[in-house]
N, C-alpha and C positions, 0 to 999 in steps of 0.2 A: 578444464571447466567448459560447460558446454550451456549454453542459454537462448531462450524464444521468448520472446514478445509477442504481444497482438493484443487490441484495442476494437470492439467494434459497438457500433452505434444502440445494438439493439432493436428492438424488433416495436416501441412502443415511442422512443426519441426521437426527434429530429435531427439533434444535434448533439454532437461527442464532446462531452463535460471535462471526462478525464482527460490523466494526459500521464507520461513513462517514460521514464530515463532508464537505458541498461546499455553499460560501457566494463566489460570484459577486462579492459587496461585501466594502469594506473589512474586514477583523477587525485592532482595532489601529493597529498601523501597517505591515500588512503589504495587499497593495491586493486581496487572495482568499486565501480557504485554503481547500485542499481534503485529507483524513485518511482514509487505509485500515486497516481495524489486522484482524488473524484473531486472535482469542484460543484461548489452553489450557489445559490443566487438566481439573479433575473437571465434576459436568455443570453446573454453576453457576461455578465460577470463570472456566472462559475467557469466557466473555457476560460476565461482570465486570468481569478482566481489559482486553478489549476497548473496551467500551462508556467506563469511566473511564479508560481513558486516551487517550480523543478527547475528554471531555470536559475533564479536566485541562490537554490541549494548549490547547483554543479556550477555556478560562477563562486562562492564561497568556498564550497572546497577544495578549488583548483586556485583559488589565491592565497588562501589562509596560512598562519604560519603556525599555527597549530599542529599537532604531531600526533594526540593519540583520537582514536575512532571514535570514543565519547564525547570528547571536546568539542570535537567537530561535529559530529551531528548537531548535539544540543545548540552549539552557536549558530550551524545553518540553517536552522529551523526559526529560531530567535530572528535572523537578521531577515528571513523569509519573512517573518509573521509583520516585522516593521513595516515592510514595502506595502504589504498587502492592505493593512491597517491605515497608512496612512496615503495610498493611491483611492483608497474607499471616500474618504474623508475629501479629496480633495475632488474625485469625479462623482457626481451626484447618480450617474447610471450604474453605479458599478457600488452601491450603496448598499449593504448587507448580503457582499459575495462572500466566501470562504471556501475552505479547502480542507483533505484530510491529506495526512501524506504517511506511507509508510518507505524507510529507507532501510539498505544494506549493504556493508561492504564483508567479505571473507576472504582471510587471512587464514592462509593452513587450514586447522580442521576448527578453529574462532569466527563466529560470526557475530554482529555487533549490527542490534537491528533500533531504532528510533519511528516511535509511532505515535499520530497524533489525530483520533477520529475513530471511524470505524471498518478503514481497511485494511487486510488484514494481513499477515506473514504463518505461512502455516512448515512443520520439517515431514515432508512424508516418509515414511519405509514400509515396515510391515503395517501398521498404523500410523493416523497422523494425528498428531497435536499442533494444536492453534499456540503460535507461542505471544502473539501482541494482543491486547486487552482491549476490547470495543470501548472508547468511550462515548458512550449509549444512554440515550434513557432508563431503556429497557434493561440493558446490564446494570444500572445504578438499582432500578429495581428489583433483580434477581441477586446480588450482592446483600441488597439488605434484607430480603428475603419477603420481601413482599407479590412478589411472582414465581412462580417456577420455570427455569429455564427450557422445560417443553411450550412454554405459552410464548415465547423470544418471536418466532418467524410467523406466530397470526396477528401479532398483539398492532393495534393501532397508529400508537405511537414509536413503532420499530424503528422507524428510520430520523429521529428528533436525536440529533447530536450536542450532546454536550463539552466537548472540547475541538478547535479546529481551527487551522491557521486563518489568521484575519478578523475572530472572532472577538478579540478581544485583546488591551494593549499588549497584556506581557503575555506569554505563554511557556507549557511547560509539555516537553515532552518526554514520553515511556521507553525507560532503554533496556534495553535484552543482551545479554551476552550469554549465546548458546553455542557447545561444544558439538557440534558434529560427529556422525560419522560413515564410514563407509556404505554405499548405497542410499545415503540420505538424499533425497531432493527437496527444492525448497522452493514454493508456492506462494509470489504475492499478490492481490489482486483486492480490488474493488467489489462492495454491495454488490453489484448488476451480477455477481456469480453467486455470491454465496447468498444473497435472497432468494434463488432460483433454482439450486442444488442442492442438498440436503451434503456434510461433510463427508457421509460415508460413501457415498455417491461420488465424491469431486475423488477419496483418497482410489475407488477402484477404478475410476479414469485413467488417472495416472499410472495405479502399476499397472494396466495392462497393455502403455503403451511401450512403444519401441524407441522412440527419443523423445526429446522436449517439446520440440515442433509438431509431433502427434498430441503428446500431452496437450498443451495450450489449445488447439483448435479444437479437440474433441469436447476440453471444457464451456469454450464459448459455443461450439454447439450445441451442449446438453442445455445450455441456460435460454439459448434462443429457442429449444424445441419446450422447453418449459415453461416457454410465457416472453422471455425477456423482455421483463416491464423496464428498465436502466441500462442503463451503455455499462458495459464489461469488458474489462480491462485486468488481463491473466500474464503474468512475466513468471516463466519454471527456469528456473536453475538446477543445473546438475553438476555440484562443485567438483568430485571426483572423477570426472570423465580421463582427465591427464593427469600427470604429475602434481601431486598436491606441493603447492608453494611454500617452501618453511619463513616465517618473517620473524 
């Protein structure tokens, strides 16, 4: 397995919201986790926001006695969304922050993905598919078909989320278990990209680079030379670079 990271400000922020976990080893009993999360709020709570609640996750599931990859997500996400919920409540500046978090761990050619917001987890190859579901206004309205999904990236209210940690007492997150395979990569990242690149765009970045770390940079570049109105925040995975892991 082979993985890059990178986080950048953007070209219109002052300050970097998001925040990224990506650990290659065991966390737990999960055999990698990798954590995207864009925080929001005022100009201190979403870095807040964001920040603890990747750490909250990777303290969870490195304690938990939990054993399988759904368990544990859904509970990290839950005991994440309490802290948030109730650090809000008790610090008055830090008063209608939140957060979106997309997580993954891969197991062999199993990948076990939890998403909660609107960033996103996409499997590249010859094509790519988006495999986590925005929870969007705008996807609520294209769902029930009162938009068409070409009017998604002008529409006004694009970036109004309706699901996201902190948001609310209890929470519910989206779980994916996707089968892999050979030559797949796999692409999580925050708004600040995919508001600024068009998907067909982001999927012929990727093939045409040479590893991951080409990958990732050339994506935060495309988004910065296209405006980067949002801090962007891109982590590629390349599960089969080595020996794929049997568990």
């Amino acid at each position: 397995m082979k993985t890059f990271s990178i986080s950048d400000v953007g070209k219109k922020r002052s300050m970097n919201q998001d925040y990224m976990y990506s650990m290659e080893k065991p966390v737990g009993a999960l055999p990698n986790l990798f954590i995207v999360a864009d925080g929001m709020g005022g100009h201190n709570a979403g870095d807040y926001a964001s920040r603890h609640t990747v750490e909250m996750i990777e303290q969870f599931v490195k304690e938990t006695t939990l054993t399988e990859p759904v368990a544990i997500m859904k509970a990290a996400i839950e005991r994440a969304n309490e802290r948030i919920v109730r650090d809000a409540k008790e610090h008055g500046e830090l008063e209608g922050m939140g957060t979106t978090v997309v997580m993954a761990s891969i197991c062999g050619k199993r990948m076990t993905v939890a998403n909660v917001g609107d960033s996103r987890l996409y499997v590249v190859n010859e094509k790519m598919k988006q495999i986590t579901t925005d929870h969007s206004l705008v996807e609520e309205m294209v769902r029930m078909g009162r938009i068409d999904k070409l009017e998604v990236k002008d529409h006004p209210k694009k970036n109004v989320i309706t699901r996201a940690v902190g948001a609310a007492p209890e929470i519910e997150a989206d779980i994916f278990e996707v089968e892999l395979t050979e030559g797949d990569m796999v692409l999580m990242c925050t708004d600040g990209l995919t508001n600024m690149v068009e998907d067909l765009d982001i999927c012929n970045i990727m093939r045409r680079q040479r590893d991951v770390a080409e990958a990732a940079e050339r994506l935060v570049e495309a988004a910065n030379a296209n405006g980067g109105k949002d801090n962007i925040t891109v982590l590629v995975i390349e599960p089969f670079s080595n020996e794929v892991k049997v568990c």
